[in-house]
N, C-alpha and C positions, 0 to 999 in steps of 0.2 A: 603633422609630424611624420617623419620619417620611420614605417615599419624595421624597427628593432628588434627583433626577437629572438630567440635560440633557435637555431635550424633545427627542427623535430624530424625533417625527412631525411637526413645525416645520420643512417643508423649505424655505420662502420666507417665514414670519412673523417676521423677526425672529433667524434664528439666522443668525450670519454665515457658519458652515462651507458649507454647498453654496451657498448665492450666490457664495462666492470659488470652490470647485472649478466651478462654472457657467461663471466666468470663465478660470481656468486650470491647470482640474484635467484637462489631459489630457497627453502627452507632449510634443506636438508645440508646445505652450504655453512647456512647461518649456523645452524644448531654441532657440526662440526667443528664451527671455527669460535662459538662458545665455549664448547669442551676444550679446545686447546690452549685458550685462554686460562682454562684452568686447571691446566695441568695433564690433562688426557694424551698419552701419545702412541698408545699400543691399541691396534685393531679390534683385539679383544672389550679393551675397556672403553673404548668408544660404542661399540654395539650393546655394552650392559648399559649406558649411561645414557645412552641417545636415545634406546630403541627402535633401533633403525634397520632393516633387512640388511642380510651381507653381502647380497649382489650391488644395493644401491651404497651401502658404505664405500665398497671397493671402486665402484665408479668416481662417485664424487670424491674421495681421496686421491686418487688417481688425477680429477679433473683439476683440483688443489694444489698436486704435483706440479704437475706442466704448466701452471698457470704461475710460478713458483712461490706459491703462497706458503706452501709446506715444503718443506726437505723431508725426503723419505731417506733412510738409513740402518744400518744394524747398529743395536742394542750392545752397548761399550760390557754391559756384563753379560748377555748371550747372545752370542752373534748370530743365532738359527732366527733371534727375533727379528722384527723390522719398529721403529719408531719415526713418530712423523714429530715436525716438531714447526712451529712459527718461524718462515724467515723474516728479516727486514721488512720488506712487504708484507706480509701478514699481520706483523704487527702494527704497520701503519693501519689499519684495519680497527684498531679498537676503541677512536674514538668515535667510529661509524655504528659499531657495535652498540656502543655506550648509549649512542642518541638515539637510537629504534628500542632497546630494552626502554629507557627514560620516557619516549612517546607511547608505549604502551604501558608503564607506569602511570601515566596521566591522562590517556584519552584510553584504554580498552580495560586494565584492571581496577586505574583507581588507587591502587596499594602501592605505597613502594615493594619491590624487589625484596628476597630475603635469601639470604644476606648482602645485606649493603655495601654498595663498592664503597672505598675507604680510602683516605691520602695515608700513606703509608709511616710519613712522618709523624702526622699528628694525631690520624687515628679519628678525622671526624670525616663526614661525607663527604663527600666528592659536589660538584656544584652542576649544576645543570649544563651540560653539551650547549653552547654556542658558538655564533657566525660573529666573527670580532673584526673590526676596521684595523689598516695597521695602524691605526692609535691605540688598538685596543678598548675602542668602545664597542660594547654588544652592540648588534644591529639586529632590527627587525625587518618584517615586509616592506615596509614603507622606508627602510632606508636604503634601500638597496635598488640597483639598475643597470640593467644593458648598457654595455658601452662597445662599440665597432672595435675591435682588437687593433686593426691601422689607423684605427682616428688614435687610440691610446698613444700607439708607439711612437705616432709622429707628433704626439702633445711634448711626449718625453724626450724627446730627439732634437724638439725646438723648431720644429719644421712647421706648427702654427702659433705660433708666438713667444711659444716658450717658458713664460711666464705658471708662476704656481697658480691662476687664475685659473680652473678648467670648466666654470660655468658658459664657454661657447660651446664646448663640447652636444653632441647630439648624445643624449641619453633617452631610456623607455626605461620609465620607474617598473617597478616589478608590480606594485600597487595596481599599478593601471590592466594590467595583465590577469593579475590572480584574484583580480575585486574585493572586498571588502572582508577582512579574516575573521571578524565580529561577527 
């Protein structure tokens, strides 16, 4: 079989994993963009709430900015203040959020979370962070696999057969790669 795998040595060509942890792959990222999630947008109350030193707040706020994760701005009722606040992008960020709090509800505390995130509508839990086919059926390790981004397009374009058939397709199941999750 045909070595399929994610190019690991792509740290800035093109692979988006460490461009994004570049941007807020560190703790003190996280624990920012928790608080903002819940409501935190003044310097002050991020430093009571985070416990975080005010050189390293200032930085990663800072680094949050230009990354445009936050919008920095003055404060509509005093303009001497400054508020950071979730854009678009940021908030794409919360289902990421969701599923590293849930993994560490299940494999390092044990406990759920307190207070528990909530559908807003109905007021009961929120359901576990999942990897969905576009059918929308959850997938696991085993269902999932590399596929060469030109062999996709040219499936899709009809330029190998055409056909919704994609079992000629070269794939590398992810199974085979990350072994056995048992």
């Amino acid at each position: 079989m045909e070595k399929l795998i994610e190019n690991l040595s792509a740290l800035s060509s093109g692979c988006s994993l460490p461009i994004s942890l570049e941007v807020i792959g560190e703790r003190w990222c996280f624990m920012i963009l928790r608080a903002s999630f819940n409501g935190i947008r003044h310097f002050e109350d991020f430093l009571s709430e985070i416990g975080i030193a005010r050189n390293i707040l200032a930085n990663r706020l800072t680094r949050l900015v230009e990354a445009g994760i936050l919008s920095r701005r003055p404060c509509d009722h005093d303009r001497r203040k400054v508020e950071y606040r979730l854009t678009e992008k940021g908030a794409d960020l919360l289902p990421a959020i969701v599923a590293i709090r849930q993994w560490g509800e299940k494999w390092e505390t044990g406990v759920p979370s307190n207070p528990i995130l909530a559908d807003a509508r109905n007021r009961q839990p929120i359901g576990r962070i999942s990897i969905r086919a576009n059918d929308d059926r959850i997938l696991g390790l085993d269902d999932l696999c590399w596929i060469d981004e030109e062999e996709l397009r040219n499936h899709a374009s009809g330029k190998q057969g055409g056909s919704d058939d994609r079992g000629d397709m070269v794939v590398r199941p992810l199974k085979e790669l990350g072994g056995d999750p048992l």
